[in-house]
N, C-alpha and C positions, 0 to 999 in steps of 0.2 A: 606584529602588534598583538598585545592581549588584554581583554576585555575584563572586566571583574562585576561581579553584582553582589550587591548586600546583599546578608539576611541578619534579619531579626528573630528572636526567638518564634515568633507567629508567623513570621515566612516559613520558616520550618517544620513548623505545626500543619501548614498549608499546605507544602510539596506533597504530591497525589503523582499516578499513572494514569495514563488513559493509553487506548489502542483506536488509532483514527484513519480510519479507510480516507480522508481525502489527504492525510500525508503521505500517504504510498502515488498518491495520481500526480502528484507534481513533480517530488523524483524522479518516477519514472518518465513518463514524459519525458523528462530532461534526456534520461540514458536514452530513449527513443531514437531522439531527436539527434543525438550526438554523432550517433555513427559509427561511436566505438565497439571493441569487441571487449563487452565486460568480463572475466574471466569465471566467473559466478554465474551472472544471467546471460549467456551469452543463448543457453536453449529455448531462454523465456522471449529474449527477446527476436531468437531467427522465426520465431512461431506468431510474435504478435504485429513486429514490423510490416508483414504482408498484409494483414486485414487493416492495421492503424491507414495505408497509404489507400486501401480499396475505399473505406469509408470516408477519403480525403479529410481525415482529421490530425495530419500532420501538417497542415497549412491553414488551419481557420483561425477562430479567435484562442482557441484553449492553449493552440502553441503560440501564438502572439506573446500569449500570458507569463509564458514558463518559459524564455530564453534560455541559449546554452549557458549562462552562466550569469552569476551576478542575482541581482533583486528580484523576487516572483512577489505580486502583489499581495497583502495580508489578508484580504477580502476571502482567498482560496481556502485558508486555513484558519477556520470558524474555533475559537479555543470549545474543546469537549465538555458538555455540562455532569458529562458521567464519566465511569473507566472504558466504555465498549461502546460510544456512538455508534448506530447504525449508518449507514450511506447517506439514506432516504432524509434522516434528522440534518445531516451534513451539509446537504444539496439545498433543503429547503432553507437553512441559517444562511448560506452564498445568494440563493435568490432574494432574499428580505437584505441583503449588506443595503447602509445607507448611501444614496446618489452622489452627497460630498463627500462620504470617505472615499465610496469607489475612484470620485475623479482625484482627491487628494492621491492614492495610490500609484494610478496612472501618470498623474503628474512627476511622482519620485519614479515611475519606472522609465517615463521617455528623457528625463535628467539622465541617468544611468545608461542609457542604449543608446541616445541620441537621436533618439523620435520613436514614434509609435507605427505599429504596422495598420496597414491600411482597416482590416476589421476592430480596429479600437479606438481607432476616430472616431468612427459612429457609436461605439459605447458610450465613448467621451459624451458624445449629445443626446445619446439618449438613451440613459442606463437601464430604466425600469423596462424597455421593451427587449435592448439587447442582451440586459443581464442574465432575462430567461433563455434567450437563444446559446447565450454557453454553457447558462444550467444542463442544456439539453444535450450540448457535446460533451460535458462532463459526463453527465448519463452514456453519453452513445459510446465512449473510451472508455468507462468503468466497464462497460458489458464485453467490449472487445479484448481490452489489456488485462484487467484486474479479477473481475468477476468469478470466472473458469478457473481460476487460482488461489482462489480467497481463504478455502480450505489450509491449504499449505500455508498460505503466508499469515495468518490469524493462527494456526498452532507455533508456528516458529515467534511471535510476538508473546504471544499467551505463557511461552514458554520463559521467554526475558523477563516478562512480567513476576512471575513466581520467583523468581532464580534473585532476582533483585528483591520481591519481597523479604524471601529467605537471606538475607543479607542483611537486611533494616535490622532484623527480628534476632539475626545471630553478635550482628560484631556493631548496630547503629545507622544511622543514617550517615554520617561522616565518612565512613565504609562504602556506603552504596555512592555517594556523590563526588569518592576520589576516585570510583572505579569505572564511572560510567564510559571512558575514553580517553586516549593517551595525552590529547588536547586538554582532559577537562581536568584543573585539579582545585581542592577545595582545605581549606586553613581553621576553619572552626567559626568564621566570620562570613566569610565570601567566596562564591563561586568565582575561579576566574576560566579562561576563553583564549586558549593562542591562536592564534592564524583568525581570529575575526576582526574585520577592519572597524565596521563601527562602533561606538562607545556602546557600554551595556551598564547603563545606570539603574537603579532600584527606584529615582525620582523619574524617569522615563519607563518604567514601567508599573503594573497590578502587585495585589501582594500576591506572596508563595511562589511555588515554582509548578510550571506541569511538565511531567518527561514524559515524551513520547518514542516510542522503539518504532524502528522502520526498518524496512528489508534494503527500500532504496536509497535514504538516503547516506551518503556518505562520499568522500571518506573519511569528511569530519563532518560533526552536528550542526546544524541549521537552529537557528531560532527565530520568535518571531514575537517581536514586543508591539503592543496593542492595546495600552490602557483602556477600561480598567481591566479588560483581562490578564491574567496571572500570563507571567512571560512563558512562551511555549520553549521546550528544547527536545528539538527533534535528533536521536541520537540511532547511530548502526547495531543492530541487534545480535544479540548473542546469538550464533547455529548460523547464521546464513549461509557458509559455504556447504551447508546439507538441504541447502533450500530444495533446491531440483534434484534432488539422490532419494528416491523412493523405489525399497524391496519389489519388480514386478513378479509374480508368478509364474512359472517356465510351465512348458509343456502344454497349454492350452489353460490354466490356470491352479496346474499343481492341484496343491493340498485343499482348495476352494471348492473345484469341481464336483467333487460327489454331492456337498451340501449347496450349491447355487447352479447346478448344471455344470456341463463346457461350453456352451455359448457365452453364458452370461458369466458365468469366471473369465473367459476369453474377453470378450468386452470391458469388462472391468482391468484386466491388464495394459488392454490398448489405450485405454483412456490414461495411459502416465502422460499423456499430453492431452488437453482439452480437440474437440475432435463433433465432426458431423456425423449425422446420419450414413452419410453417401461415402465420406471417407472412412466411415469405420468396414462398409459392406465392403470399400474395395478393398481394407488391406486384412479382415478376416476371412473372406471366401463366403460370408453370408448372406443374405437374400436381403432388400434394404427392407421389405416389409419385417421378417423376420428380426432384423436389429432394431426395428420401432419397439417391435411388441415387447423384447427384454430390455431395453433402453424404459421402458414403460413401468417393465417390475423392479427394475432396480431404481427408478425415481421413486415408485411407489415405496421402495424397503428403507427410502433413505443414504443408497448409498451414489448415486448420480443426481446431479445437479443440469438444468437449462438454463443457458443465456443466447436473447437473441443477439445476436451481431448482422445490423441488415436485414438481409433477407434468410441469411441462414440462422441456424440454433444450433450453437456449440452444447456437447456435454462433459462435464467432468466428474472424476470424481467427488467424493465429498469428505471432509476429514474423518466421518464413520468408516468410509470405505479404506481411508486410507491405513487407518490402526489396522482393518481388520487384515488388509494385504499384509499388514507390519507382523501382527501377531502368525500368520499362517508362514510366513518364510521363515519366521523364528521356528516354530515348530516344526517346519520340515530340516532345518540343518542341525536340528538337537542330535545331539547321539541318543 
């Protein structure tokens, strides 16, 4: 089936980018949840699987919400008032969604599934109390899954972002909205949509369009109509199979070390995966006080990030850190 949407000259005028930390939390979720072995995230997700099951957030309301497949409620994905929504702005537009949309939602999701799981019954009755308690496991999955990654996955966006600007700017917008995906193609009139079953009308939806790049979803774009907000289309981002492929430093951290120490170039290496205190002492031979204290300098310098998960504190790099690891491996295989 293929879906089509008008535009108008001021739809067009309209279509904008945004980059939305809560379209990466329901994808992935999904791939979470799945089971599969994605051939892309397959590192991300053997690392985040185990803590998503520790903080039993593979079974509460968040994955009620996000099924393996088919309709995820619109309530999840707040349309962006800017290009870079923070989190924090994200979470608080899902805690304020209105009591009858959320149960309208609900009611097209247990149509769809053929009932609802037992934690959204009680939504059902009482939204304003439970809608914060998934606010909360949105929060408590963002710290676990996304967080310690954000770095990486906001440059690989940021990156589609431009690549696409520079596109508008070289050959039109007509250019950037035949090329957004092999599904999507566009006539000078209207967007159309293969493989989406429901109708995609411009009288069922906001004016303009917003594209949103995502790591996760795919393998074709997701949208998401919500008068009067402007129809969302969440589409697979340019580079993702370099998502998880970052330059580390060899030898205790290479070409880093004289200017940040061996410890703290060492740590900065370790961390190509988000990572604890305790796990970092056992797998560099360092003392756990001593990994605090340069875990310390390198949050201080900017280039290490905290997130709690639980009771532990992951750290990761930070995309400062990431260029700089980028720039020092270039420099050491220069001739």
């Amino acid at each position: 089936m293929r879906a089509e949407l008008a535009f108008s000259v001021g739809d067009l005028a309209r279509t904008r980018f945004a980059v939305s930390p809560m379209w990466e939390v329901g994808p992935s979720m999904r791939l979470l949840r799945s089971g599969h072995e994605h051939p892309v995230h397959r590192t991300w997700a053997a690392q985040v699987r185990p803590r998503l099951a520790a903080a039993g957030l593979d079974r509460g309301r968040l994955a009620e919400l996000v099924p393996p497949s088919g309709y995820v409620p619109d309530f999840l994905n707040p349309a962006p008032a800017g290009p870079s929504p923070a989190f924090e702005e994200e979470l608080a537009a899902i805690r304020s969604a209105p009591a009858d949309r959320v149960r309208a939602e609900l009611d097209r999701l247990r149509d769809e599934q053929g009932g609802l799981g037992p934690g959204l019954g009680g939504l059902y009755d009482d939204v304003p109390r439970l809608l914060e308690r998934v606010a909360e496991e949105i929060e408590a999955y963002w710290a676990v899954a996304l967080a310690p990654y954000w770095g990486r996955i906001r440059a690989v966006l940021d990156a589609d972002v431009f690549h696409r600007a520079r596109q508008v700017a070289e050959h039109g917008a007509g250019r950037l909205l035949g090329e957004l995906h092999s599904s999507v193609s566009w006539d000078d009139r209207a967007l159309r949509l293969a493989d989406r079953r429901a109708p995609l009308s411009r009288r069922a939806a906001g004016a303009g369009l917003l594209l949103i790049p995502s790591v996760f979803t795919g393998p074709v774009p997701f949208t998401r109509l919500a008068p009067p907000d402007p129809p969302q289309l969440a589409y697979p981002a340019r580079g993702i199979g370099a998502l998880w492929e970052r330059p580390v430093p060899q030898g205790g951290g290479g070409a880093l070390a004289p200017v940040l120490g061996r410890s703290r170039s060492l740590l900065l290496a370790e961390l190509d995966s988000p990572a604890t205190t305790t796990e970092l002492a056992r797998r560099t031979g360092l003392s756990a006080a001593g990994v605090s204290q340069c875990l310390t300098a390198l949050r201080g310098a900017g280039l290490v990030s905290a997130h709690r998960a639980g009771r532990c504190v992951l750290y990761a790099r930070t995309s400062v850190a990431e260029a700089l690891l980028t720039a020092a491996s270039d420099g050491a295989s220069a001739p």
